[in-house]
C-alpha positions, -999 to +999 in steps of 0.1 A: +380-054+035+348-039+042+313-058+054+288-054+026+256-066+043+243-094+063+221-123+055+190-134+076+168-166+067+133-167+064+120-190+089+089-220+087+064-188+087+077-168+053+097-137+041+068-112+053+063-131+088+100-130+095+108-095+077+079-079+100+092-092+136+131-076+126+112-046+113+096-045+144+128-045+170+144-019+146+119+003+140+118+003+100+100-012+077+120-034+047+112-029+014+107-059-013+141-063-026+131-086-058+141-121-070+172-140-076+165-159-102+197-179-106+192-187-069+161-194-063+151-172-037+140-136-031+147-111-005+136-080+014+159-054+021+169-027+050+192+001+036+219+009+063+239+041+072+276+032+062+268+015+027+258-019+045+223-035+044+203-064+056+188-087+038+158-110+047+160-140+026+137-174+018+138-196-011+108-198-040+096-229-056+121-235-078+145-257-091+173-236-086+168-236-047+181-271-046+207-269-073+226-235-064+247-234-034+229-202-022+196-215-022+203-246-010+220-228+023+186-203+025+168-236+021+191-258+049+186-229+074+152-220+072+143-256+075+161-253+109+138-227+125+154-195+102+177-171+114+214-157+104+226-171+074+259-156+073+278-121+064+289-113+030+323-090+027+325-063-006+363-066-026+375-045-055+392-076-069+372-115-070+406-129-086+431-132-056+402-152-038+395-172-068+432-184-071+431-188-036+403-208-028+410-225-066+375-219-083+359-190-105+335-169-090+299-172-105+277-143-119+247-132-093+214-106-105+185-099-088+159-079-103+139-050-086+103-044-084+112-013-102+130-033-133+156-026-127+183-058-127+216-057-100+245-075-113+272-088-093+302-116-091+304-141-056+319-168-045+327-185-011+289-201-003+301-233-004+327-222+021+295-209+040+278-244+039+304-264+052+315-236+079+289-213+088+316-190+103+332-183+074+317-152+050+315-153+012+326-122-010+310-102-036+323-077-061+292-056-075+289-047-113+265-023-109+268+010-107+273+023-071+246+045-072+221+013-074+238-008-043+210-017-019+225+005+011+212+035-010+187+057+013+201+041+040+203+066+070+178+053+099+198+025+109+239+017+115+250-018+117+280-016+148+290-051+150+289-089+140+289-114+166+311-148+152+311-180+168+340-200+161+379-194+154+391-167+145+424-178+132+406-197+107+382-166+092+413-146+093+430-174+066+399-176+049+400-136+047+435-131+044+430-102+068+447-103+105+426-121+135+425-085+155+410-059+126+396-085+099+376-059+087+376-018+083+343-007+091+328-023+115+339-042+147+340-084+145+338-097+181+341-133+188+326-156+210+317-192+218+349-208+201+343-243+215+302-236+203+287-241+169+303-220+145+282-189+127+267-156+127+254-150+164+244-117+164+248-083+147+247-055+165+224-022+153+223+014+163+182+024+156+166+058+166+155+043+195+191+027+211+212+002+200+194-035+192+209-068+192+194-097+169 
């Protein structure tokens, strides 16, 4: 399995506020990613060397941030001072996972400043509410060429930082505790802590940057 991108929550001060101080430690600006209009939020995006990316998240006015699982998460978390929201893995296949974790997948868009609309398929952000440590997947119905991570050369994301057990994102996976996934190193820390995202690691043109 490969990491697709990682999630970051808006905090009390807004998407612009909190997308300008990580723009700031990395040294590139994010560009407005669009809306999710099933979810009820709206991003702003890094492209990454590696076909990863960063998202900056926060939830709009809307009815769907308190009835969909994502936004309600985006909501939860930014309501506790913002921060990392979780990490979201890429698979060729949603239907092992959904006969595994016994639920369908549900359809995901978000649609571009440009126009133009990304499609995708997700599922595991309830998994993410009730156990921050845990990622969700995505399979993307776009074309490749479209994938956020596109233009992304500035900055490489090295590592993510779990707190938590690893025996239990390895089930959730189904991916072995020591290489859960292939492109970039998981370390894990602070089992007896609160379990989540701690950190992620970053090589930028000035020297590696942890957040």
């Amino acid at each position: 399995m490969r990491l697709d991108h990682v999630s970051y929550a808006a905090g009390p001060d807004g998407l612009d506020a909190t997308a300008g101080k990580l723009a700031e430690e990395l040294g590139v600006d994010l560009v407005d990613g669009g809306l999710h209009p099933r979810f009820g939020t709206r991003n702003r995006v890094l492209p990454l060397a590696g076909g990863h990316y960063l998202e900056v998240v926060a939830v709009l006015d809307h009815p769907a941030a308190d009835d969909v699982p994502f936004g309600q998460a985006v909501k939860a978390r930014t309501e506790t001072g913002g921060g990392w929201l979780g990490w979201v893995v890429a698979v060729d296949d949603l239907e092992p996972i959904e006969r595994r974790l016994g639920r369908p997948s549900v359809a995901g868009n978000r649609k571009r400043p440009d126009g133009f609309e990304l499609l995708w398929r997700q599922i595991g952000v309830k998994g993410l509410m009730n156990d921050p440590q845990l990622p969700f997947f995505v399979h993307w119905e776009s074309d490749p060429a479209e994938h956020p991570s596109q233009g992304g050369h500035d900055v490489e994301l090295l590592s993510v930082e779990i707190a938590g057990d690893p025996h239990r994102v390895s089930e959730w996976l189904g991916e072995p505790e020591n290489h859960p996934l292939d492109d970039v190193d998981v370390v894990w820390s602070a089992p007896a802590g609160v379990p989540g995202l701690q950190a992620v690691s970053f090589r930028t043109a000035h020297g590696e940057v942890r957040i």
